[in-house]
N, C-alpha and C positions, 0 to 999 in steps of 0.2 A: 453307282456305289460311292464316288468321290463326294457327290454332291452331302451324301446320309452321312458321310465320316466327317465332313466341316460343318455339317447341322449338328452332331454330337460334340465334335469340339467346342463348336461356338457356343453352344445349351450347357456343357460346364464350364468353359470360360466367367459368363455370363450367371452361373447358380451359386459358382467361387467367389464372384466379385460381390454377387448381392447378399450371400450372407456375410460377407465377411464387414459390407454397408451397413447390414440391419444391427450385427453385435455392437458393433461401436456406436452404432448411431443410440442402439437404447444402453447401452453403459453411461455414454454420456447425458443419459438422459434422466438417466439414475442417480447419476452423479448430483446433477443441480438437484431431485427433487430428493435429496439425502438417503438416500436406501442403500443400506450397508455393504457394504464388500462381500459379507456373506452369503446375502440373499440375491445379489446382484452376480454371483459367481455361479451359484444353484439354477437358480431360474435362467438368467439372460443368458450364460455362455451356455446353460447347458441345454436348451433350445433354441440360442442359435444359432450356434453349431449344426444343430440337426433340421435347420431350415432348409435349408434344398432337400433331405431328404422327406420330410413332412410335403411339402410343397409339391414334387414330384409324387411320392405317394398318393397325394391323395387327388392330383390333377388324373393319374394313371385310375384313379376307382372310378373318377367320374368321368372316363371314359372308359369307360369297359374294359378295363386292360389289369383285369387283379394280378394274373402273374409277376407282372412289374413293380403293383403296387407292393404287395407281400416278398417277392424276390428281389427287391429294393432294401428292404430293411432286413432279413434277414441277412441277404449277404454283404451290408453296410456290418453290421453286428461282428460278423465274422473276418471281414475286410481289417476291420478295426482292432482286433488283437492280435489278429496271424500278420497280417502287412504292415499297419502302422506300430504297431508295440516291437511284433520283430526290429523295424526298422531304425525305431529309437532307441531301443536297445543296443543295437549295434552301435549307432551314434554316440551313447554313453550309457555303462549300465546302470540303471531303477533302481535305487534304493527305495524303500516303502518302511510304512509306517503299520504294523499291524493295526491298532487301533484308530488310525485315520482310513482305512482301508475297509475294516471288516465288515463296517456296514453296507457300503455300496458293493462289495464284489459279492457277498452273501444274495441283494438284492438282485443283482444281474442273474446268478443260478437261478431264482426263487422264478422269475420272469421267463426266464428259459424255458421252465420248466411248466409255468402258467400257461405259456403260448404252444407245447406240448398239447396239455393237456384240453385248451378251448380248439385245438384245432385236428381234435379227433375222431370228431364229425366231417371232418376233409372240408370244413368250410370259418370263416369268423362271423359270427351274424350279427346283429344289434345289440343282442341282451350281453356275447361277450365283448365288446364293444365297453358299454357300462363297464363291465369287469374291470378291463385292460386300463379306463380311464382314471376308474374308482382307487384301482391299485395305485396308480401314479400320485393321485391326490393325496392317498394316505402315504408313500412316501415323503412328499414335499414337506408333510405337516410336520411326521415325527423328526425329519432331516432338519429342519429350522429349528424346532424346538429342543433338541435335546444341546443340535450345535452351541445356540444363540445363551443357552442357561447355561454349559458345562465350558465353553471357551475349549471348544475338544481339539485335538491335530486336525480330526475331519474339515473343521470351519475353517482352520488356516489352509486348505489344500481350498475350498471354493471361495476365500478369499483371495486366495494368490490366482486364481482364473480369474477372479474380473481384472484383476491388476497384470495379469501377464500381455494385455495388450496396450498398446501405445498408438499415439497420435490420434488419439478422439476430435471427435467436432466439438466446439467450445461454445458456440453462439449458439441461442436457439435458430434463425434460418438455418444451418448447418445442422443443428440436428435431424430438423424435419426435411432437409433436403438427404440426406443418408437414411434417414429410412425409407422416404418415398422413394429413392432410387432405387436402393436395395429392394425393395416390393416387388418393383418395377422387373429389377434385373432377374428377378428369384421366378418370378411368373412366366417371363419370354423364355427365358433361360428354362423352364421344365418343359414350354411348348417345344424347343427345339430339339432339344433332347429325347424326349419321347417321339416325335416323329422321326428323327434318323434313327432311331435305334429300333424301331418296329421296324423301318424299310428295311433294314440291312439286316436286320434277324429273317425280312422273309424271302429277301433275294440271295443269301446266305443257307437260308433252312435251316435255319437254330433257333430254337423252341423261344418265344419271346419270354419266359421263366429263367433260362440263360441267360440273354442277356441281361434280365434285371439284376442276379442273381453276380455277375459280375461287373461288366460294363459299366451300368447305371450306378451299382453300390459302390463300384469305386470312384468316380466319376463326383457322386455326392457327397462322399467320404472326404472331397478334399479340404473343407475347414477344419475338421479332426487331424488331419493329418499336420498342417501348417501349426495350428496350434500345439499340438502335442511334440511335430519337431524342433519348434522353436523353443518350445522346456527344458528339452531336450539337450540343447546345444548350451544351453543358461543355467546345465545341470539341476534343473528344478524338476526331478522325478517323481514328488509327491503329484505336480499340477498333469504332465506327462499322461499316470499312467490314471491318476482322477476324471479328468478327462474325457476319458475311454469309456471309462466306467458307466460314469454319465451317462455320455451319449447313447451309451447300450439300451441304461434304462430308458430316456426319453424314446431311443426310437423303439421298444417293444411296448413299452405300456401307450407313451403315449403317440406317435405316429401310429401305428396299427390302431390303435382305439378310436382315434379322430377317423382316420382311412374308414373302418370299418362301421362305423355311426352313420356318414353318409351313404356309404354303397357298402352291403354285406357281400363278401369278397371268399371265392372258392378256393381253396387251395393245393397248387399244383401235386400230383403224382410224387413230381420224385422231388419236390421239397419237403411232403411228408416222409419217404423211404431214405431221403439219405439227408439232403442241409440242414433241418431242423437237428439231426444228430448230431450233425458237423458244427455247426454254432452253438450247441449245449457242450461238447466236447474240447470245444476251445476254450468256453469259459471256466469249465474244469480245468483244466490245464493251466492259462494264468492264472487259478488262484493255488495250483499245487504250485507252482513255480515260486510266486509272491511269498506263501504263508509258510515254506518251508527255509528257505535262504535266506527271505524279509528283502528278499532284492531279484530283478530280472537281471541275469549275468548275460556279456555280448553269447556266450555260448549257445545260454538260453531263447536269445532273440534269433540265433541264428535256426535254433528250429524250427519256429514259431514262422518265421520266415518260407523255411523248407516246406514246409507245413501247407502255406497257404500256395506254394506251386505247386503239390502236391493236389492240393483242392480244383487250383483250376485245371490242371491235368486230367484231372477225373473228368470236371464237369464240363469239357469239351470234348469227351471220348466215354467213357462206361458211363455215364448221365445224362449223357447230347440226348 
């Protein structure tokens, strides 16, 4: 059991270090080939950010192990408003932007709510796949375009995500040395991970849908977390809670769409009966929080917080 608990450390050690390789490495790569702060804050941070969990998901499809792949991004999803927003919250409270907001957290329900409804055949197959990917492409489109014409708050919040990181590589060997590490680091780092975490789900006896469903989702969650704390602390709550937002959408539209193109992927029992509820009910809930106040209060975070011990409480007892 020692051994499967420093193969999981080392497998997110190593998925932490490598996305956090791959963002900078293609920011600055962004940088030299001129691609706006806007598109460069949309696209790069907001995938990849969610490189270990794309990565892991979709190493976990093509090995037979859906439960992880799909309880990887759901409870990444969920991880991500209950633990990291609680948390930053608490750190300082979110002020928001109605109008920098309402498109992306509208999108996050819309998707909640897609991934509902393709996974009510208890499985994702190919064609929704298409679906999941299709949706993503046609947010990317209208998100650039409405941004890049109207000069909206929306653009200044994924502006301020490319720019919220520092110490980029400068030289090209430097760039291409940060991404091919990162690759590097992002691919060992899922093989490790998924192997300690299958062994110890099953010499433990916990359904490997648990653990993806926390372990792994938090586990992959940690460039959202860095990123959005460190907003946090620089009081930049538009980028904070944007962020999030984001990540939400990439991992449902599009890790689950990638995941499920190559291997169409069943989906667990009680991820249909109860997480999929829990992660549409969260995302409810930050936007009553957001759209009512126009701010996440520590109070609020501190829910949001309770909330998510609440969750794992459950899902190591009435959902084991």
């Amino acid at each position: 059991m020692l051994v499967d608990v420093l193969l999981i450390l080392a497998g997110i050690g190593l998925l932490t270090l490598g996305g956090e390789a791959v963002v900078r490495g293609a920011l600055a790569a962004a940088k030299r080939l001129g691609v706006s702060p806007l598109l460069a804050g949309l696209v790069i941070v907001g995938f990849g950010t969610s490189a270990p969990e794309l990565v892991v998901s979709v190493d976990a499809a093509l090995n037979q192990q859906p439960d992880i792949a799909i309880g990887n991004v759901v409870g990444s999803n969920i991880g991500n408003i209950l633990l990291i927003l609680g948390l930053c919250a608490l750190i300082s409270p979110l002020a928001t932007r109605r109008s920098a907001l309402m498109r992306d957290g509208m999108t996050v329900i819309l998707a909640s709510l897609l991934f509902l409804l393709l996974v009510w055949g208890s499985a994702l197959a190919r064609t929704d796949a298409v679906i999941l990917l299709g949706g993503l492409a046609v947010y990317l489109v209208l998100a650039y375009r409405t941004e890049s014409r109207a000069h909206s708050p929306a653009a200044q919040v994924h502006a301020q995500e490319a720019e919220e990181l520092s110490l980029l590589p400068r030289s090209i060997p430097a760039v291409v040395m940060a991404l091919v590490l990162g690759l590097v680091c992002l691919v060992v780092g899922s093989r490790l991970l998924l192997r300690g975490a299958v062994d110890l789900s099953a010499q433990l006896g916990i359904p490997e849908a648990v653990i993806g469903l926390t372990l792994v989702a938090v586990g992959t969650s940690l460039p959202e977390l860095a990123v959005s704390v460190i907003a946090a602390i620089r009081r930049h709550a538009d980028v904070a809670v944007g962020n999030i937002l984001g990540s939400n959408i990439f991992n449902l539209l599009g890790i689950l769409g990638v995941s499920a193109l190559l291997q169409p992927l069943p989906v667990h029992a009680r991820v249909l009966a109860f997480d999929q509820w829990v992660m549409l009910a969260s995302a409810g809930l930050l936007m009553l929080f957001l759209y009512t106040g126009m701010r996440l209060s520590r109070l609020e975070g501190g829910v949001l917080l309770t909330a998510y011990i609440a969750y794992l409480v459950a899902s190591f007892t009435v959902f084991a």
